[in-house]
C-alpha positions as CSV (number, residue, x, y, z in Angstrom):
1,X,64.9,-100.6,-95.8
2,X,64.6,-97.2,-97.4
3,X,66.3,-96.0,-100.1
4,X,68.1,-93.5,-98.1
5,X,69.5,-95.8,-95.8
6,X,70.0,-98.2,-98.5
7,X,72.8,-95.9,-100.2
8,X,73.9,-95.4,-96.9
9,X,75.0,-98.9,-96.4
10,X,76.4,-99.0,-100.3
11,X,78.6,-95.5,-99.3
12,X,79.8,-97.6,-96.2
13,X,80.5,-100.7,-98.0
14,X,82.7,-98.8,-100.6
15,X,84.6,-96.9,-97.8
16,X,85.6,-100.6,-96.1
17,X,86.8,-101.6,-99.7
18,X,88.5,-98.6,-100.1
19,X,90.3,-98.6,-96.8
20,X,91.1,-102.5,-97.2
21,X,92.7,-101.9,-100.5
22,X,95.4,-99.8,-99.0
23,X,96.7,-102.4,-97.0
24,X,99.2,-104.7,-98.4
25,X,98.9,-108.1,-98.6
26,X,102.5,-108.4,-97.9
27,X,101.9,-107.0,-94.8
28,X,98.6,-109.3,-93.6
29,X,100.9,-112.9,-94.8
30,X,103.7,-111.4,-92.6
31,X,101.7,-110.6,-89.4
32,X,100.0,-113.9,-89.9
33,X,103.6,-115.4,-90.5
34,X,105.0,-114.2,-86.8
35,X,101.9,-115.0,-85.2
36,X,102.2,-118.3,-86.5
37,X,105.7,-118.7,-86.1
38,X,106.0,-117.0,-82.3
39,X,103.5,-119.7,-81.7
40,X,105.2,-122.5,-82.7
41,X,108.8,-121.1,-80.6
42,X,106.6,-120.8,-77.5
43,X,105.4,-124.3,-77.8
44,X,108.6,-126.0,-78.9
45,X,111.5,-124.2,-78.3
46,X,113.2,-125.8,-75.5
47,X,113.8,-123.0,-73.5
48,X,112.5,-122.5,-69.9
49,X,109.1,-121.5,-69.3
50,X,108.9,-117.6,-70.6
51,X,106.2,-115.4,-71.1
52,X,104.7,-115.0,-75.4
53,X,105.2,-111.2,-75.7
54,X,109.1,-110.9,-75.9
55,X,109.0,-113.9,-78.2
56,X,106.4,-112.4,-80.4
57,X,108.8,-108.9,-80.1
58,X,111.5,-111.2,-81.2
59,X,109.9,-113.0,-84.4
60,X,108.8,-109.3,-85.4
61,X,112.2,-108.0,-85.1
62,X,113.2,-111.0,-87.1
63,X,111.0,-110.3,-89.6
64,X,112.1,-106.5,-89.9
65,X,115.6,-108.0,-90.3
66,X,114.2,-110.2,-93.3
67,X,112.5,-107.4,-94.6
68,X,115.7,-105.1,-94.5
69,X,117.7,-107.8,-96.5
70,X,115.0,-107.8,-98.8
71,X,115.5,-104.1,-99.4
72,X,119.4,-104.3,-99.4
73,X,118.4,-106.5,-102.5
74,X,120.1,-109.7,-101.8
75,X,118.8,-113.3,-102.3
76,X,115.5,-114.6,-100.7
77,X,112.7,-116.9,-100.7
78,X,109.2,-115.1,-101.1
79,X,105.5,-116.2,-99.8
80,X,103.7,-113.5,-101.8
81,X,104.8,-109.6,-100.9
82,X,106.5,-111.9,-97.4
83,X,109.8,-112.1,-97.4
84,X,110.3,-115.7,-95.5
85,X,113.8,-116.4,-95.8
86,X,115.7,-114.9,-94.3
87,X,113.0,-113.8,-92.0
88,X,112.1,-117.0,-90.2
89,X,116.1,-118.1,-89.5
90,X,116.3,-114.2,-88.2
91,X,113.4,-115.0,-85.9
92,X,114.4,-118.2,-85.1
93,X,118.0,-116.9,-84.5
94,X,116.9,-114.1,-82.3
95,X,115.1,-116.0,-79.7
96,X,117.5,-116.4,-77.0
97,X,117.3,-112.5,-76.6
98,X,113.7,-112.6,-75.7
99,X,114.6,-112.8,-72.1
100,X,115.8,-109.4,-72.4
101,X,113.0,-107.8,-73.9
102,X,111.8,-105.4,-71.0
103,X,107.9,-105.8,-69.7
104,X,105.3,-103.8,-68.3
105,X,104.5,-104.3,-64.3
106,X,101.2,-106.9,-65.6
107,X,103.1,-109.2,-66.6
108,X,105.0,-111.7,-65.1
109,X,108.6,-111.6,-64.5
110,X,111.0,-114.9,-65.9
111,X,111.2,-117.5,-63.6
112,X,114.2,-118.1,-61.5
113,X,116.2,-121.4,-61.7
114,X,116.4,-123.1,-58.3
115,X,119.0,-122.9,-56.8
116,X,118.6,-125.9,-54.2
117,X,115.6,-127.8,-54.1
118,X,113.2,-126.6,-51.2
119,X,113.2,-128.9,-48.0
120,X,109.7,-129.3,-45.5
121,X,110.1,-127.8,-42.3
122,X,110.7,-129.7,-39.9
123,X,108.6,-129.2,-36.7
């Protein structure tokens, strides 16, 4: 490695410190937190079978919420720069509305509850 290309790898390293320092860690524990937590409502909620998307729209939204009564100053419960609770209740909370949460074409639509069981033909 030359010398040249040496400092060129140093100049690059410092911009990637640079540029990581401006991100919060508030904001990496809370987009860990709703991945996490939009995982664990997909796999045990006990609603029908749904698509993850609108339930990962949902925890975000949920975790806005949290975020705005963290602004509004009133009581919660911290995980670093997170705010948790009220957050996770809020996510938690606004599940059911998931099923509203419109989707692109790709993706598939909710299923339909059966009516009446489907019969063989009889031939």
């Amino acid at each position: 490695m030359t010398r040249r290309e040496h400092r060129a790898h140093v100049e690059n390293a410092r911009t990637l410190i640079a540029a990581v320092n401006l991100i919060p860690p508030g904001l990496i524990v809370a987009i860990l937190a709703i991945l996490v937590l939009s995982q664990l409502f997909y796999a045990f909620l006990p609603y029908r079978k749904r698509t993850y998307v609108p339930i990962m729209v949902m925890t975000a939204a949920g975790f806005a919420l949290g975020q705005l009564w963290d602004f509004l100053g009133l009581p919660s419960l911290r995980m670093g720069q997170a705010n948790m609770v009220p957050a996770a209740p809020f996510a938690l909370l606004l599940q059911p509305l998931a099923k509203y949460v419109p989707r692109l074409k790709r993706q598939p639509k909710e299923p339909k509850d059966p009516k009446e069981p489907k019969r063989p033909a009889h031939t």
